[in-house]
C-alpha angles and dihedrals in degrees: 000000000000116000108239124227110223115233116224087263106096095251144123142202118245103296069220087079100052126127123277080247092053097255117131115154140014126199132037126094152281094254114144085235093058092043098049088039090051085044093050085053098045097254131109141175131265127163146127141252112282095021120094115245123295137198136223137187089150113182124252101053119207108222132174117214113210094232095045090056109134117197114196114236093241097050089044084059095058079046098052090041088054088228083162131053102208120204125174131222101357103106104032098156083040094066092032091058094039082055088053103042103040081053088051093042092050095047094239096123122243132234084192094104131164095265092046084047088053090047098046102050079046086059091041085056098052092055101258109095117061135187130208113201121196100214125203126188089341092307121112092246097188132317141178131224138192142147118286114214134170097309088335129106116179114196121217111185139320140199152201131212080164131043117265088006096122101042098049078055083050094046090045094049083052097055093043100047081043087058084042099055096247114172092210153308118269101223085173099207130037110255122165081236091066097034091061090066093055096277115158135190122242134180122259106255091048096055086047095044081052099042082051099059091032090061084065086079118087111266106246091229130188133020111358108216 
């Protein structure tokens, strides 16, 4: 399959013609435009500093379903003790940041990079990226972020300066999207981190068939309290 270059018009080929490996397209911008219309169409962007864009929609995709959400008995403890105080959507760049450096400081690499910082606090701004933040003693303690669109929620990253942080801010965004009718989480690519909460891998058409139906739902759009 070839890799597409993405003319200046805010357009993509079918997500149906990526790569084995995911990758469909190269080029275009950051603009919040660009990122709502390839989100709509099951594809987003990840790359690294010094590469161009470039474009994903791999198969298969890893969602979570409300209902199938597990949560393990020794995180539900940490749950049940309130070791965490959870906000959403009051320290957006925070979370974003704390994504990018604990990746850094880890040596995974990080496709956080400044420009996708900068677009993502744009789409925070126009009402369609959220953060949750797991607070302790005061301290943002971990958190997670994505883009919130029609039932859909599609997760970006996420990240712990104390144990379980993260995934008590994970277990709390599933029991508020289930209240609020969600269809699923978009956790993009199968990790055991994510298994162990009820994800489950499906193929490719059938989480498009299901984005498309899902963006039917009115977009919960601005600041998540």
């Amino acid at each position: 399959m070839p890799v597409y270059l993405l003319p200046e018009a805010v357009v993509f080929p079918s997500p149906h013609l990526a790569r084995d490996d995911g990758l469909l397209a190269v080029g275009g911008d950051l603009s919040a435009d660009r990122l709502l219309e390839a989100y709509r169409q099951g594809i987003f962007p990840w790359y690294q500093d010094g590469e161009p864009i470039l474009w994903w929609s791999p198969d298969p995709r890893l969602l979570l379903y409300p209902e199938k959400l597990h949560i393990p008995r020794s995180l539900g403890k940490s749950i049940r003790k309130a070791v965490f105080h959870i906000t959403f959507d009051t320290a957006f760049e925070s979370v974003i940041a704390g994504c990018a450096e604990t990746r850094t400081r880890n040596r995974e690499g990080t496709w956080i990079v400044a420009d996708m910082i900068q677009a993502y606090s744009r789409l925070h701004e126009a009402g369609y990226a959220h953060s949750v933040e797991a607070w302790k003693e005061g301290e943002l303690a971990g958190g997670l972020y994505g883009v919130s669109l029609g039932g859909a929620f599609f997760g970006e990253s996420m990240f712990s300066r104390v144990s379980n942080a993260s995934k008590v801010a994970l277990v709390t965004l599933i029991q508020r999207i289930t209240r609020w009718g969600f269809d699923f989480v978009d956790c993009q690519i199968s990790t055991a981190h994510l298994l162990q909460f009820g994800a489950c891998e499906v193929p490719r058409y059938r989480f498009l068939q299901e984005l498309n139906v899902s963006l039917y739902r009115n977009t919960r759009k601005g600041l998540w309290k």
